[in-house]
N, C-alpha and C positions, 0 to 999 in steps of 0.2 A: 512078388508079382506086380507087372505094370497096371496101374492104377486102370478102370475101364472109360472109355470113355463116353458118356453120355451126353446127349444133345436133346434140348426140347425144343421144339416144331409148332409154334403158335400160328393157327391158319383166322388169317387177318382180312382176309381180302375182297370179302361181299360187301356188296350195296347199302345192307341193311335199309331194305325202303320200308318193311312189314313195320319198323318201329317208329318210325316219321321221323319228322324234325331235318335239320340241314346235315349234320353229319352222320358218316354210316354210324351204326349203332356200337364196333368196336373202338370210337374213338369219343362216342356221348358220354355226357359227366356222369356218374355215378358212385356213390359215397365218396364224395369228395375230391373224385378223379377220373382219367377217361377208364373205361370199361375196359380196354387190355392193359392197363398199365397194375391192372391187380394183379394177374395171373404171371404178367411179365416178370411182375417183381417177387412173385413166389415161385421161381423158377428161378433167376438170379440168386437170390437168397440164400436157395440150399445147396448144400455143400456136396453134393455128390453130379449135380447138373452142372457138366466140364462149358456147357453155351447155351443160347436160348436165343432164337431162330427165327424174325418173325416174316410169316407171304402178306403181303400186303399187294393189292391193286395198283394199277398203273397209277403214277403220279399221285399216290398217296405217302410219299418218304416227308413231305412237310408236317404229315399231319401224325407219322408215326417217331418223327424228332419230339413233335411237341408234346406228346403222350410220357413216352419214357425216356426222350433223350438218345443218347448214342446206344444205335443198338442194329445188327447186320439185318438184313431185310432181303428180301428176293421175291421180286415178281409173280403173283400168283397166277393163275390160269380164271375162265368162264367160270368152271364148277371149283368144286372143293375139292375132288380129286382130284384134279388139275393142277388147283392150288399147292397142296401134299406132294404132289409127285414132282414140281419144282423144288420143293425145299429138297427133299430128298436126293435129287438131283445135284443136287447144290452141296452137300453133305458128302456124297459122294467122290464128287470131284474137290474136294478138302482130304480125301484120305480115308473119308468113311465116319463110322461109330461103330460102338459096338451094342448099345441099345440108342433106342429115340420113341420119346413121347411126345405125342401128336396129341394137340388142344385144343377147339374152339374157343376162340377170345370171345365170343357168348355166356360163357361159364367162368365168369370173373374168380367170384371166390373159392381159391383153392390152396388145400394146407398142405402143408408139408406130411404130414401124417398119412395123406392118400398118395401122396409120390415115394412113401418110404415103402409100402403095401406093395404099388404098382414093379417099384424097382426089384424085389422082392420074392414077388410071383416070379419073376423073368429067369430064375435059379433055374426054374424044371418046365418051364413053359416057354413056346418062342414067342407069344404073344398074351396080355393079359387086359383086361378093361374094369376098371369100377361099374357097377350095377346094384341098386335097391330091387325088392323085391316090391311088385305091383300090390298098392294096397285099397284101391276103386276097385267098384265093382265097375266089371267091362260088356257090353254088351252092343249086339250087332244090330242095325240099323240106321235110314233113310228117314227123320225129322220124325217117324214114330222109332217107338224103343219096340226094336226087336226081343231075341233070346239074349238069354246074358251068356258068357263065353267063361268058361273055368280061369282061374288066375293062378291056381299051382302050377308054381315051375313060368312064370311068365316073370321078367326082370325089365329094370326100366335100365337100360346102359348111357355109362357117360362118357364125359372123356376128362380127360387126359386117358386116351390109348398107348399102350406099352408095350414094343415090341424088339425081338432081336434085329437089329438094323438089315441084316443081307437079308432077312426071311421078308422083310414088308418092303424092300426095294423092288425083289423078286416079283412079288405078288404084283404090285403097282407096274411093272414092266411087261407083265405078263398078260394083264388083262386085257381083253378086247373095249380096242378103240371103239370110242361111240356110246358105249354101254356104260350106265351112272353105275356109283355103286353107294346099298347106304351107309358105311362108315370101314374103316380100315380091317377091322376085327373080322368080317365078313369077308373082306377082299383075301385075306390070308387062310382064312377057315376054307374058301372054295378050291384052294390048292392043295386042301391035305392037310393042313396044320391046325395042332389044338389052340386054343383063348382059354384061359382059365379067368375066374372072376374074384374080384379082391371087393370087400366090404367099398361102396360110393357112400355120398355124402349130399346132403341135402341143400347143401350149401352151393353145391355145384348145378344145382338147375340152371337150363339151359334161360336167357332173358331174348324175346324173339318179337312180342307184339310191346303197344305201351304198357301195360297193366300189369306187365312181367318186372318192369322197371319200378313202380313200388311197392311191389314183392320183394326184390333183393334188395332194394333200401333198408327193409323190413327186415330180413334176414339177419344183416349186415348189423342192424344196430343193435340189434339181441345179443354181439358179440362185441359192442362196446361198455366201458364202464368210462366214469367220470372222473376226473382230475382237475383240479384248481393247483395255483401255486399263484407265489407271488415273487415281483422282482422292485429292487431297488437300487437307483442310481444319483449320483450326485456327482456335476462336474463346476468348474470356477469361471466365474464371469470376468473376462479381459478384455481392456482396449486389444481391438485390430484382431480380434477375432469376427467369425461371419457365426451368427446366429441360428441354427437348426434345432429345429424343435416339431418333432413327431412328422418328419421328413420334408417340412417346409423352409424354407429358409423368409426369416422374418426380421423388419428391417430394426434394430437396435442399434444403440451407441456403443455396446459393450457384446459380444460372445460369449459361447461357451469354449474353454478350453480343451485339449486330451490329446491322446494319442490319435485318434479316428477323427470324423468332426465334430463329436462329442454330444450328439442326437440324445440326451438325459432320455429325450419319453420312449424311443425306440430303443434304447440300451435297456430299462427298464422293465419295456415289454419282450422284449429279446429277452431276458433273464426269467419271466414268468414263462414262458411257452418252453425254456428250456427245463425249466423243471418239473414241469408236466410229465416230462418224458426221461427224467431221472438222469441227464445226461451231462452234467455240469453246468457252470454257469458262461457268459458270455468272454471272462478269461481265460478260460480255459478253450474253448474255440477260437479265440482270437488273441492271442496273449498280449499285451502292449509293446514285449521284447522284440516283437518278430517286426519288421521295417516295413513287411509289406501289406500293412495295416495303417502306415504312420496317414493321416486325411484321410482315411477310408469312407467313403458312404457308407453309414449306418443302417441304410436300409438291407443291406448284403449281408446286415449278420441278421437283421429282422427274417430274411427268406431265408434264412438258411436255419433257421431254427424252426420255417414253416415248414421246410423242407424235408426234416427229420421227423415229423408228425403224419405227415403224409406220408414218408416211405414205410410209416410203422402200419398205413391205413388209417390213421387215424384223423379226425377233426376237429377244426377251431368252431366253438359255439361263440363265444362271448372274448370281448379283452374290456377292460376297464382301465381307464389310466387318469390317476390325478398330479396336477403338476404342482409344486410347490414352490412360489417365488413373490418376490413385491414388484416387478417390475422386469420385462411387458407384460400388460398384461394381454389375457390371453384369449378375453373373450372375441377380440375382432379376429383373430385367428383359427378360432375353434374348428368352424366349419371346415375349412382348408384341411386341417389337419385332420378331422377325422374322415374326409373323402381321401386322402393321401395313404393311411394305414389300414384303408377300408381295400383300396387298391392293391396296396403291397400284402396284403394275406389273403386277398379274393375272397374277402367278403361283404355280406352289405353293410352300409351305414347304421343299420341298426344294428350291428354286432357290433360297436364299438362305441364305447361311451370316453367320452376326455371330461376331466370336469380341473378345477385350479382353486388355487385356496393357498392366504399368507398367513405366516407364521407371527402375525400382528406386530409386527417389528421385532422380531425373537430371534436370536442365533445370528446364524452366516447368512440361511436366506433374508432375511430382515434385515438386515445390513446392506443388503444386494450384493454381495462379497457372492453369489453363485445360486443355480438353481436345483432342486430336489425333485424326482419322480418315485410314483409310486406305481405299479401295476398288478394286476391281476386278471391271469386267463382262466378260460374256463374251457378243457378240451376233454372230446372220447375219443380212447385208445382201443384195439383190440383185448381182450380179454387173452390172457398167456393160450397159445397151442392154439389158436383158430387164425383161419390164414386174414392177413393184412389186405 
């Protein structure tokens, strides 16, 4: 059987003014990234989502590059229906699907767990949605409390919504212009068709005002644990080498030598963040064999091991870096250097500490014959099976 194919529909494209701030609220930082770039990348990820689709607002493709990078996009409409019924449009004229889940990029965290549910349900239903059951008591009234209202059988729905592709194209094509609707599940049910309901997740609250924002911060870290590791590097001090150290370039009579430019404190730190994350070390990313590494700026392996942390969800608390040499020394430089790796991991200055220290004339470093790093990060990952 040909494999189905599946498309998810991230609707990106409001104002978000309810949350403040300059940017709309799907592009505001949160746990350690914009707000669609979670949900982007837990759609990405899993292996049965054939693309992942986002509507985003006029002249917002700068801000949805910078979020997640390359990713197809299409012009949303005023409302959300709007928005929806261009994706799907868009879906469309590509050949179709054969399902599509539709998300609000409000609803960052989301697992793979509830899109295996979702996908799932869609066997004997043409549409299905995540829902909790209401657990407030509810009650009617005008700034006094009226009666309260029964809660059996009342459910709070989310999304990511799940539907057979031509069943919710229909629906959306069908419906009378002018008239909102409030979510996709409804647009499809008024035509005739069943919704079934798959276990949601609490994870996926919707984030809408500011106060909603350290709630899913909140969320978010209950599903981090902690990791330390450490990294170390040693390269040789040589006439007619240039001197980098913790991504400054600093004025000596002597360099470090290597394959790359030989960045010892960023090499070192690059080697701690990679083991954070259990994924080898900095040769093995960058092997010295490969040419197209030979002067490399060391700062490009530093992002790119930040970059594996983030894509897991995860982030940088602390780096620590002690350098080990007789000579520069390192205190006129310190500052420089730790606003330089404070920049390249996008964090503050107080999450980075440099400190230096010789080996009392000992060894190779006490010789000046080369300089020695040491590092130590300290980062939260997601906890296995909770979305990134």
């Amino acid at each position: 059987m040909e494999p189905r194919r599946i498309v998810a529909l991230i609707v990106a494209a409001g104002s978000g003014t309810r949350l403040g701030g300059e940017l709309p609220k799907q592009f505001a930082a949160l746990a350690g990234k914009p707000m669609l770039a979670h949900s982007f990348a837990a759609f990405s990820s899993h292996p049965m989502i054939s693309e992942t689709i986002v509507a985003i607002g006029a002249g917002q493709e700068a801000m949805l590059a910078d979020a997640v990078g390359d990713a197809r996009s299409v012009t949303g409409g005023a409302t959300r229906r709007e928005s929806v019924r261009a994706g799907l449009e868009a879906i469309a004229a590509d050949g179709g699907a054969d399902l599509v889940l539709i998300h609000d990029a409000a609803r960052p965290f989301l697992s793979a767990e509830v899109i295996d549910r979702l996908i799932a349900a869609l066997d004997t239903d043409p549409g299905t949605v995540p829902a909790l059951p209401v657990a407030d008591t509810l009650a009617r009234g005008i700034e006094v409390l009226g009666e309260t209202v029964p809660r059996d059988g009342l459910w709070r729905v989310q999304t990511p919504q799940a539907f057979h592709f031509d069943a919710i194209l229909d629906a959306h094509r069908r419906w009378p212009e002018g008239e909102d609707a409030t979510d996709d599940a409804q647009m499809l049910r008024r035509f005739g068709s069943s919704v079934a309901m798959v276990e949601g997740d609490i994870m996926l609250d919707k984030v809408t005002y500011p106060a909603d924002i350290a709630a899913a911060e909140a969320r978010h870290a209950a599903t981090l644990i902690s990791r330390s590791a450490v990294g170390y590097d040693v390269h040789r001090l040589e006439v007619g080498e240039e001197l980098w150290l913790g991504g400054v370039l600093i004025p000596h009579d002597k360099g470090l030598s290597g394959h790359s430019d030989a960045d010892v404190a960023l090499h070192a730190i690059t080697d701690a963040l990679l083991g954070c994350t259990g994924e080898g070390d900095i040769g093995t990313h960058f092997p010295p064999s490969d040419p197209q590494w030979k002067g490399a700026a060391s700062y490009k392996f530093l992002q790119h091991a930040a970059s594996i942390i983030t894509a897991k969800g995860g982030v940088i608390d602390f780096v620590d870096l002690t350098l080990i040499c007789e000579a520069p020394k390192i205190g006129p430089h310190r500052a420089a250097m730790r606003a330089k790796i404070a920049e390249l991991l996008a964090l503050g200055e107080d999450q980075v500490s440099i400190k230096a220290t010789t080996t009392e004339r000992l060894g190779f470093t006490g010789r000046g014959e080369g300089i020695a790093a040491q590092a130590c990060a300290t980062v939260r990952l997601p906890v296995a099976g909770r979305p990134a």
